[in-house]
C-alpha positions as CSV (number, residue, x, y, z in Angstrom):
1,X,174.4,132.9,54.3
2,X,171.1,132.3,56.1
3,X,171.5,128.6,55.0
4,X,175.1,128.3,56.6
5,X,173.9,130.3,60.0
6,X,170.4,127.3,60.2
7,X,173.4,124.7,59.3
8,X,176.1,126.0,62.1
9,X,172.8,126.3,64.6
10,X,171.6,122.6,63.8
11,X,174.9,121.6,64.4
12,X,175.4,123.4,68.0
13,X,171.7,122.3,69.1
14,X,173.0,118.5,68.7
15,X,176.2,119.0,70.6
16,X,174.3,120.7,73.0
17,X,171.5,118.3,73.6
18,X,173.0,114.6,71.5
19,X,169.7,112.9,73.1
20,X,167.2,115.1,71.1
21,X,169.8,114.9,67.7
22,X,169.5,111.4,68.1
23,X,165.4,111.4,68.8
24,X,165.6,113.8,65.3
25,X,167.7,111.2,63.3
26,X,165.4,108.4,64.3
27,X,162.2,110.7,62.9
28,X,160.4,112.0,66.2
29,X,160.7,115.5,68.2
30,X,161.5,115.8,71.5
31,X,158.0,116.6,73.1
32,X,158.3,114.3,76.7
33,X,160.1,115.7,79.2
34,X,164.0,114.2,79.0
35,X,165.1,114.0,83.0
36,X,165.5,110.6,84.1
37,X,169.0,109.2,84.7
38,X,170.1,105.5,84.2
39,X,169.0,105.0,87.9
40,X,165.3,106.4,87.8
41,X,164.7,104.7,84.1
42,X,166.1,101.3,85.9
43,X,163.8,101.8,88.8
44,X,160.8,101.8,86.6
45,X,161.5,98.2,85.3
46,X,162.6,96.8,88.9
47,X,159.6,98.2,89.7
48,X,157.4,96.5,87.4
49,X,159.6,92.8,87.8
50,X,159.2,93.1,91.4
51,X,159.9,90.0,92.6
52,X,157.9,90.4,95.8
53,X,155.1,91.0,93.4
54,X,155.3,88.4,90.8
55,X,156.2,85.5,93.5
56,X,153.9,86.4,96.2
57,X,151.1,86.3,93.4
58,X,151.6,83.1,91.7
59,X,153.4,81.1,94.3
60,X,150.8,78.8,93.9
61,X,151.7,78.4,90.6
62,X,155.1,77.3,92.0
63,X,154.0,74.7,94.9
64,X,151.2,72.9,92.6
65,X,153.2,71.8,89.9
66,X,156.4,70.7,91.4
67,X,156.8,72.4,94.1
68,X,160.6,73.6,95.6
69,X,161.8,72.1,92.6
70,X,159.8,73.7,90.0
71,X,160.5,76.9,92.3
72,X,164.2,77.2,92.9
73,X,165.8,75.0,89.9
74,X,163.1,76.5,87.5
75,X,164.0,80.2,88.8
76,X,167.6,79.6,87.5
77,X,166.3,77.9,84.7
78,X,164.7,80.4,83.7
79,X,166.9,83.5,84.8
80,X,169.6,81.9,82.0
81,X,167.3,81.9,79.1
82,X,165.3,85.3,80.0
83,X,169.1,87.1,80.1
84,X,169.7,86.3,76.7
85,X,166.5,88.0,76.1
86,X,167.2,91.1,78.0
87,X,170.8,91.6,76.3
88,X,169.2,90.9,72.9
89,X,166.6,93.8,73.5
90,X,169.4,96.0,75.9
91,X,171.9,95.9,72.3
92,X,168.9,96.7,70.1
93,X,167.8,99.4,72.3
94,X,171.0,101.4,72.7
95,X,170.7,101.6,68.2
96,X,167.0,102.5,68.5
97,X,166.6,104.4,71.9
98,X,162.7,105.7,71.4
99,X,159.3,105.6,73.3
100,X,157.4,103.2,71.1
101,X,160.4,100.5,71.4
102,X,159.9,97.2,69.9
103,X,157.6,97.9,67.3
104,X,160.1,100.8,65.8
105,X,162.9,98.9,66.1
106,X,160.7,95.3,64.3
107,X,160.4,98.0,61.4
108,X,163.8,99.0,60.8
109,X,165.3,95.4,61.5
110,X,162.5,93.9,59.4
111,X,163.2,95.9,56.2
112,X,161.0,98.1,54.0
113,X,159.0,95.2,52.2
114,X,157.9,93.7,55.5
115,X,158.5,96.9,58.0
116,X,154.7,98.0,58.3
117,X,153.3,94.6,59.1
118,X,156.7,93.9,61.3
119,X,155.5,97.2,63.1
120,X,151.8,96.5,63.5
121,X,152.3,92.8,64.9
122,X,155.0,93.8,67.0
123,X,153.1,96.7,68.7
124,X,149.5,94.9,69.2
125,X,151.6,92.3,70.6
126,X,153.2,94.6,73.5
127,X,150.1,96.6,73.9
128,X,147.6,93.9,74.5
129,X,150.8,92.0,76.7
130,X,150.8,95.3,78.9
131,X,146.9,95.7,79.3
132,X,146.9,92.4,80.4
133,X,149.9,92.7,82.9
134,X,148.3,96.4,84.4
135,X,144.9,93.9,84.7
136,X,147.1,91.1,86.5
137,X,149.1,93.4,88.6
138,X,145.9,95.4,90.0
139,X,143.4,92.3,90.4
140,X,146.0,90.3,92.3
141,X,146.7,93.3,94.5
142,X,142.7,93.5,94.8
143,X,142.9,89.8,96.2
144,X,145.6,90.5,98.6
145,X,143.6,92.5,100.2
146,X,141.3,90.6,100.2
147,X,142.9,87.4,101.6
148,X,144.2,90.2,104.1
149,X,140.9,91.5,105.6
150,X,140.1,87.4,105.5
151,X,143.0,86.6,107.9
152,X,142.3,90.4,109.9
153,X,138.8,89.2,110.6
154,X,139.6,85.5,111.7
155,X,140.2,83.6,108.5
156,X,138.6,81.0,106.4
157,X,137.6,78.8,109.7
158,X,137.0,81.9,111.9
159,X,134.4,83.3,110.6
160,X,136.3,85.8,108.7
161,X,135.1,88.3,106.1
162,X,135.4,86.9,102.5
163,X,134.8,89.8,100.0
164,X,132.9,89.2,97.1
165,X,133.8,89.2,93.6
166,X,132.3,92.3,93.5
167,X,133.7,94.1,96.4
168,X,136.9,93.0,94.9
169,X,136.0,94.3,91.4
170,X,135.3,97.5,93.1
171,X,138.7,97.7,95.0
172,X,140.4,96.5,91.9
173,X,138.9,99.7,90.2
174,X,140.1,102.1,93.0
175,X,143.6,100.9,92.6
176,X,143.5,101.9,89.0
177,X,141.9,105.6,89.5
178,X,144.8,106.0,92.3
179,X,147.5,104.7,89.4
180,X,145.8,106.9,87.0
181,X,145.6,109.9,88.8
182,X,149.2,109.6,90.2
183,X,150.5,109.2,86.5
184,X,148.4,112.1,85.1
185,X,150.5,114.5,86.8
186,X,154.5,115.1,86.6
187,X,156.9,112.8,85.6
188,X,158.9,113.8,88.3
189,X,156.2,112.5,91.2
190,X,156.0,109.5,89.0
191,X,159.3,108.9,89.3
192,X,159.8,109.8,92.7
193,X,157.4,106.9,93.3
194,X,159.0,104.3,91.3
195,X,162.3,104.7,92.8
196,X,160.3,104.8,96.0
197,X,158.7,101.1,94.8
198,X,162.3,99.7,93.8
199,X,163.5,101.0,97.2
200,X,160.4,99.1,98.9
201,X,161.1,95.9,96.8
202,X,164.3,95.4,98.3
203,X,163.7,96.4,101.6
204,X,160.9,94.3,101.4
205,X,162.8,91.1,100.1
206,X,165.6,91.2,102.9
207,X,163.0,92.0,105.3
208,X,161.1,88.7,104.6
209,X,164.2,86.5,103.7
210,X,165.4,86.9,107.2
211,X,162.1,87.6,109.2
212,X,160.2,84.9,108.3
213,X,162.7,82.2,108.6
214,X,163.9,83.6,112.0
215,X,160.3,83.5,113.2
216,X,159.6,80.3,111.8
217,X,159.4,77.4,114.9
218,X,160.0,74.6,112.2
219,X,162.2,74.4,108.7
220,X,162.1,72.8,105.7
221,X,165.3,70.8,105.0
222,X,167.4,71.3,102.1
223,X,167.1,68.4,100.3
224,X,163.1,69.7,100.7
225,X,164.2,72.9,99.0
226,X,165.9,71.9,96.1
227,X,165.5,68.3,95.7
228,X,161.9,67.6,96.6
229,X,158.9,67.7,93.7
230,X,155.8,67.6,94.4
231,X,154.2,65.5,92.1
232,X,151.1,65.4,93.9
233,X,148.1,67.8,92.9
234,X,144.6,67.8,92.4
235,X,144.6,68.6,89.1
236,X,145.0,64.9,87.2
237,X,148.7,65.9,85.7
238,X,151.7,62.7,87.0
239,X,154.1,63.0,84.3
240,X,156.8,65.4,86.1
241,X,158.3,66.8,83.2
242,X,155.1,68.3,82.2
243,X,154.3,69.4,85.5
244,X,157.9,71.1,85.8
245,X,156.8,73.3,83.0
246,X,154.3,74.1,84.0
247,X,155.5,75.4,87.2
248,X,158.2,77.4,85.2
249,X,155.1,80.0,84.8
250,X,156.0,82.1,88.3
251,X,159.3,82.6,87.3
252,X,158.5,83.5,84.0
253,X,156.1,85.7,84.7
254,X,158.1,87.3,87.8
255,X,160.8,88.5,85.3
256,X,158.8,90.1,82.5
257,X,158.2,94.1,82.1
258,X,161.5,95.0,81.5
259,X,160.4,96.6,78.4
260,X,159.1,99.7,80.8
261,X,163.0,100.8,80.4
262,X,162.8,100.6,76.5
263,X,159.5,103.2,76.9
264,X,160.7,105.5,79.4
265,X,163.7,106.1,77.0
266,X,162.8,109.2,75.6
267,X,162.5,110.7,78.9
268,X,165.7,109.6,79.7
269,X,169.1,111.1,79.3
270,X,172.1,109.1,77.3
271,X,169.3,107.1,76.7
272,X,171.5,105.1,74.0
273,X,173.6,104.0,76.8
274,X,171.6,104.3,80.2
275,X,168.3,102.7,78.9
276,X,170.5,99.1,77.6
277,X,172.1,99.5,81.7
278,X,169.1,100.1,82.8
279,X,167.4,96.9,81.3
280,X,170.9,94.8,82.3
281,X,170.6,95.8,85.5
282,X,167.0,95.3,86.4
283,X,167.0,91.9,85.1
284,X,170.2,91.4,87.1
285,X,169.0,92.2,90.3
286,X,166.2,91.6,90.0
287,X,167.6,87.2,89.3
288,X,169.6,87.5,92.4
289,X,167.2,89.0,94.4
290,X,164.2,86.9,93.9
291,X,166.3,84.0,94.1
292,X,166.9,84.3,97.7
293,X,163.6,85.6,98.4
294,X,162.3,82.6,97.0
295,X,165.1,80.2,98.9
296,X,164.0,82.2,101.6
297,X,160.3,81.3,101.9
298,X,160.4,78.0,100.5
299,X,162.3,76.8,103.6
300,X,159.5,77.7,105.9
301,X,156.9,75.6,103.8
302,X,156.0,72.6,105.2
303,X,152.3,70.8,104.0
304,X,152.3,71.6,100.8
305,X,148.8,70.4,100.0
306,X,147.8,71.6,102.9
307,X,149.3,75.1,102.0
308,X,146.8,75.0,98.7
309,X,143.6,73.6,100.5
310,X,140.6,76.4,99.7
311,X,139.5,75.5,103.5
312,X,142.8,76.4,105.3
313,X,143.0,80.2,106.9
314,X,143.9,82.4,104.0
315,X,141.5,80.3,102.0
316,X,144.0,78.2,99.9
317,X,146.5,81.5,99.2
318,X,149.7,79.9,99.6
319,X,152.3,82.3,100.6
320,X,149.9,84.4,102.7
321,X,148.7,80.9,104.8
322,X,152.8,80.2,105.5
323,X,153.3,83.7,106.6
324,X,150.0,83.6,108.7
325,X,151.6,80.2,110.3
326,X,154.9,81.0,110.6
327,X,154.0,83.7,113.0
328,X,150.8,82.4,114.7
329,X,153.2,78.9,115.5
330,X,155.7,81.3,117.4
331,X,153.6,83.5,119.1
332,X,150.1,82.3,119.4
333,X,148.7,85.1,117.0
334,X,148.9,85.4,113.0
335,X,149.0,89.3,113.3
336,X,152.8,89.7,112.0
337,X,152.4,87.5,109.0
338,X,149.4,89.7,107.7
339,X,151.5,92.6,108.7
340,X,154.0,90.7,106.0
341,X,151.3,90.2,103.4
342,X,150.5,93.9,103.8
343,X,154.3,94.8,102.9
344,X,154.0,92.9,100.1
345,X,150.9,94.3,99.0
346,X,152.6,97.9,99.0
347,X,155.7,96.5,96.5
348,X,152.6,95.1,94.3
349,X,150.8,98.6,94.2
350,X,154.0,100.5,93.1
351,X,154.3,97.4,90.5
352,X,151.3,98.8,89.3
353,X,152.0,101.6,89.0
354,X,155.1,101.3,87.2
355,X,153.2,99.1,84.7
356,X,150.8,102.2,83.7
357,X,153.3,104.9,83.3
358,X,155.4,102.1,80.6
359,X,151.4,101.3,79.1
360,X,150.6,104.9,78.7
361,X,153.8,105.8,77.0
362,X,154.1,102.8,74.8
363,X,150.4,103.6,73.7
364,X,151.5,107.5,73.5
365,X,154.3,105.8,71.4
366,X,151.8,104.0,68.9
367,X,149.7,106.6,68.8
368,X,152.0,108.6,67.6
369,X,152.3,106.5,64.2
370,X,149.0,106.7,63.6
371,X,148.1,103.0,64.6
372,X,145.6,103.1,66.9
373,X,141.7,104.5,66.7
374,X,141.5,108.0,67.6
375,X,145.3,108.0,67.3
376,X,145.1,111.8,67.5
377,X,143.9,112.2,70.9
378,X,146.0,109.3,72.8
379,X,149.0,110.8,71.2
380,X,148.6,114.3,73.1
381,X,150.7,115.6,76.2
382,X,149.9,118.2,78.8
383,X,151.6,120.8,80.1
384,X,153.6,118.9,82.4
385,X,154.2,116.9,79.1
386,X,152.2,113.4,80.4
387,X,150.3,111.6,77.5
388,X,147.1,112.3,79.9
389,X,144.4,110.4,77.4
390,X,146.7,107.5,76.9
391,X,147.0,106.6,80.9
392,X,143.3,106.8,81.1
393,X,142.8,104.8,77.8
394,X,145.4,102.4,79.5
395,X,143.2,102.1,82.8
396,X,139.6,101.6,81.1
397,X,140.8,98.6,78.5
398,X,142.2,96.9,81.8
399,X,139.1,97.5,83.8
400,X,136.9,96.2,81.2
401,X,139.9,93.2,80.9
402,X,139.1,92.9,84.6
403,X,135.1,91.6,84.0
404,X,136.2,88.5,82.9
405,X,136.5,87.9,86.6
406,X,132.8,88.0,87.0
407,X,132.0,84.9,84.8
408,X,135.1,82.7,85.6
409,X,138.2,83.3,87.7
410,X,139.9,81.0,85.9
411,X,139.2,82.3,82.4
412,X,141.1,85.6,84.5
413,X,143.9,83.5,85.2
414,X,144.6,83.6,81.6
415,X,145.3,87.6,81.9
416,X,148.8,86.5,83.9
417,X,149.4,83.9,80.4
418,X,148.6,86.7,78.3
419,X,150.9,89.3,80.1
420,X,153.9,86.8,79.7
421,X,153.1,85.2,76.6
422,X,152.0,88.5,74.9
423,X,155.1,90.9,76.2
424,X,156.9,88.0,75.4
425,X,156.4,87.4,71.5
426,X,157.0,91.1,71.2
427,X,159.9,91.0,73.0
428,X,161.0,88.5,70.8
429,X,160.1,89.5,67.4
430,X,162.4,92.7,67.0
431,X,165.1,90.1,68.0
432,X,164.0,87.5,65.2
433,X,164.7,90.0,62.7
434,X,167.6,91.3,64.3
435,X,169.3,87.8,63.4
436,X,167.3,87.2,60.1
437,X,166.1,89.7,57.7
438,X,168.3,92.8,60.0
439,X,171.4,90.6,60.3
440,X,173.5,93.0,57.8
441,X,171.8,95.5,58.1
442,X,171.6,96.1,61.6
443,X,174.4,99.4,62.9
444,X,174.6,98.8,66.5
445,X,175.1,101.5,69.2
446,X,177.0,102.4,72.3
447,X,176.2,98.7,73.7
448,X,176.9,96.2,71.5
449,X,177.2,92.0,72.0
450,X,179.3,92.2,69.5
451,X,179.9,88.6,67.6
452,X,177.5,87.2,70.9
453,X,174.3,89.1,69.4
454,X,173.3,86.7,67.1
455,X,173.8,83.5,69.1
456,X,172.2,85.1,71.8
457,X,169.5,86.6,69.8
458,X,169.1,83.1,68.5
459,X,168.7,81.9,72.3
460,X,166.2,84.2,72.9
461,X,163.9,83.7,70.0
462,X,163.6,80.0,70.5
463,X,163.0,80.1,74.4
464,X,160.0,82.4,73.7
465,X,158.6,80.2,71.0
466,X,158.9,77.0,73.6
467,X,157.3,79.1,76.5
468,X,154.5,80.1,74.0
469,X,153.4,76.5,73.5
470,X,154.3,75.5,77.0
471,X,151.9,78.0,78.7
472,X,149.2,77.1,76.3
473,X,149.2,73.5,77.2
474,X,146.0,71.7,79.3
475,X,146.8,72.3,83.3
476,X,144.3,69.8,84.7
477,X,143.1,66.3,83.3
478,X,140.7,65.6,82.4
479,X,139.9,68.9,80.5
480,X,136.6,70.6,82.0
481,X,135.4,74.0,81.9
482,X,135.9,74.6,85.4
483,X,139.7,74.2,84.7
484,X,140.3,75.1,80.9
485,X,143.4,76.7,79.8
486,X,141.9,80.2,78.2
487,X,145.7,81.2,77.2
488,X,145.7,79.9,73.8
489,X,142.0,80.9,72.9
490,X,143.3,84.4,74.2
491,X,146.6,84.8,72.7
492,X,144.8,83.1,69.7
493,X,141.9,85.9,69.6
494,X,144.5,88.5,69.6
495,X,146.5,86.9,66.7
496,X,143.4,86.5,64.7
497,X,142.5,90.5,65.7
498,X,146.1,91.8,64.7
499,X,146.4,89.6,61.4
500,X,142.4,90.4,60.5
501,X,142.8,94.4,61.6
502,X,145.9,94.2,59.0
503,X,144.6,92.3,56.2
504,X,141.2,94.3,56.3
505,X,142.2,97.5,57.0
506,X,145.7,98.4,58.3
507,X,147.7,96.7,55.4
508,X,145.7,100.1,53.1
509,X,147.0,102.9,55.6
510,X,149.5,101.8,58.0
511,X,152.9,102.3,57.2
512,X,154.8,101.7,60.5
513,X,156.9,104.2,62.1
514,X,155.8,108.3,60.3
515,X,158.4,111.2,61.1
516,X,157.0,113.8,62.8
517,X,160.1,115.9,63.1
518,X,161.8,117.2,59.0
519,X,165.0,116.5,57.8
């Protein structure tokens, strides 16, 4: 009697609350705080793509190697091949809608036999990825500010005030208590703020993509948008397919993080069905958006060597110089294209922000199976049910990410190579066996591709295994210190750590996804 009355109660708890029954079935209880809709989880990845963010910050990028061309047919480019991705990972998430994401779901695609090692490479992978993309957001939001106090104080040739690597350091570090602090307490403020960022991002996009062309005294042509490439740099590269590729780095990296969706999923209701949507529809948007932001500014850019001289105002920071022009050739005074800069700036700190609340709970997620050191307390929640120790845990491996910056800014630069390359590769691994080893096997939820999941899944596996090599290839001839790719020796290090850590150690103990919750 007492077995039927536990049995009738299971039963009524489930069709009371389907998100925890499904949470149970997949092994783990319900211990985060389940509130968000399909709109707040999608807020947290627009958030962390923010376009405003990821172009602003590596237009550079963009105008060295190949310029409008690299910038507006490479955006495209790479919109088609990164949405094959994104519905790969949105019809794999609706089956396996939990926390820890990718890694869970490379162990029950990859099979028993190879589900632990599946899991461990998988999750190191996303882990180190985010670290790296908190440490990018943060540091380039750090030199934002600094290029704006530069321009505030009279620029490069006005005697302006040029922070030190230092000072920055130190900003850098106050940016990541403030994202810290803001993501120790509730959910709700968390999420408050992210729908607040996603508002700010497009504001902020249609703000710029009609301000600053309206201001502008002179325009580009459009031939010069999307038929010129700019071929010349000062970095030794002339063949202009490898330059192209090169350039394809600022979209790539403007369209990652989407994953944030996959980790906020447990804190999300329907989460089988509004965390795939939510992941769609970032991406989505997100394409269209920065597509005409980019358009946009491109057709106010003029001299582009000019634009990425170290001697010009903003001290060779591209898109802050044409804003800085744009408004100092109308009206005598830069003032409203640092005002500019400074909106920008705001959509890059809620980026960051974004990106430690989907680092915190994809390391709470980890945690949580027991692979990680000191799993036990990274794994914990507060009262307000926030993984407190992992945020923090989060913030100090970025910081210490960060004094790289204090030997060689350009052994940084591989942080932003890391944070696409590394999100990447675990993005794409759950999908490898999804269309190999997980083929048959694979039950698919309330959003399926149906008989499109495996080409596509085959679409996206091969487009991150060319970006992979592509962003590890020389960028300046002929190969000096001064202007050494790092990515491969860093994505390389963290291979070696993950396979080493495994074949040393982990392969002994870890077992990949552990039920907390009994049948």
């Amino acid at each position: 009697m007492k077995s039927n009355l536990e049995m009738e109660r299971k039963i009524d708890d489930a069709e009371a609350d389907p998100d925890k029954a499904r949470l149970s079935q997949l092994g783990y209880k319900q211990e985060l705080k389940r509130h968000l809709s399909m709109l707040e989880n999608f807020a947290f990845s627009f958030s962390i793509i923010s376009v405003l963010t990821g172009i602003t910050t590596t237009y550079n990028t963009g105008l060295r190697y190949g310029g409008p061309v690299s910038a507006t047919l490479g955006w495209l480019l790479v919109s088609l091949f990164n949405g094959c991705v994104a519905l790969s990972m949105a019809e794999i998430c609706s089956a396996y809608p939990t926390a820890g994401g990718l890694y869970y779901w490379s162990a029950k695609l990859a099979g028993p036999r190879w589900a632990p090692l599946a899991s461990w490479i998988t999750g190191w992978f996303n882990i180190v990825g985010q670290w790296a993309g908190t440490t990018s957001i943060d540091f380039s939001l750090a030199q934002m500010v600094q290029v704006i106090i530069l321009l505030s104080t009279g620029g490069a040739n006005g005697g302006g005030y040029l922070a030190s690597k230092y000072v920055v350091l130190g900003c850098y570090a106050v940016f990541l208590i403030i994202h810290g602090t803001i993501n120790s307490i509730s959910v709700k403020w968390v999420s408050f703020c992210c729908q607040l960022g996603a508002i700010w991002n497009v504001i902020g996009v249609f703000l710029l993509t009609i301000l600053i062309p309206v201001v502008a005294t002179e325009k580009a042509s459009p031939e010069f948008v999307f038929a010129h490439f700019n071929a010349e740099n000062d970095v030794g590269i002339h063949n202009q397919f490898y330059i192209f590729v090169l350039g394809l780095l600022m979209s790539q990296y403007s369209m990652g993080g989407y994953d944030a969706s996959v980790h906020m999923s447990e804190e999300t209701k329907n989460a089988d069905i509004n965390g795939p949507k939510a992941i769609i529809n970032s991406v989505a948007i997100s394409t269209i958006v920065g597509y005409i932001y980019l358009i946009s500014i491109t057709f106010t850019v003029r001299d582009i060597p000019y634009l990425l001289r170290s001697d010009n105002d903003a001290g060779g920071y591209a898109i802050a110089e044409v804003f800085f022009l744009v408004f100092k050739d109308r009206y005598g005074s830069g003032v409203g294209g640092i005002i500019c800069l400074g909106f920008a700036a705001i959509a890059v700190f809620f980026c960051g922000l974004s990106a430690v609340t989907s680092n915190s709970r994809m390391t709470y997620a980890f945690s949580r199976d027991g692979a990680m050191p000191f799993s036990s307390l990274w794994c914990k929640v507060n009262k307000e049910e926030v993984p407190r120790n992992a945020v923090w845990l989060a913030l100090a491996v970025s910081f210490c990410m960060a004094l790289t910056s204090l030997g060689s800014l350009v052994a940084f630069q591989a942080m932003v190579s890391i944070a696409t390359i590394g999100l990447y590769i675990a993005y794409a691994l759950p999908i490898f066996f999804r269309v190999t080893l997980g083929r048959q096997s694979f039950v698919p939820g309330p959003f399926s591709l149906g008989r499109w999941g495996i080409f596509c899944g085959w679409v996206a596996v091969i487009w991150v295994a060319v970006i992979t090599v592509l962003f590890s290839l020389p960028v300046a001839y002929p190969i000096k210190k001064d202007n050494l790719n790092y990515t491969p020796i860093a994505v390389g290090g963290v291979f070696i750590f993950i396979l080493s850590s495994w074949v040393f150690s982990a392969r002994h103990w870890f077992r990949g996804p552990i039920r907390n919750i009994q049948e």
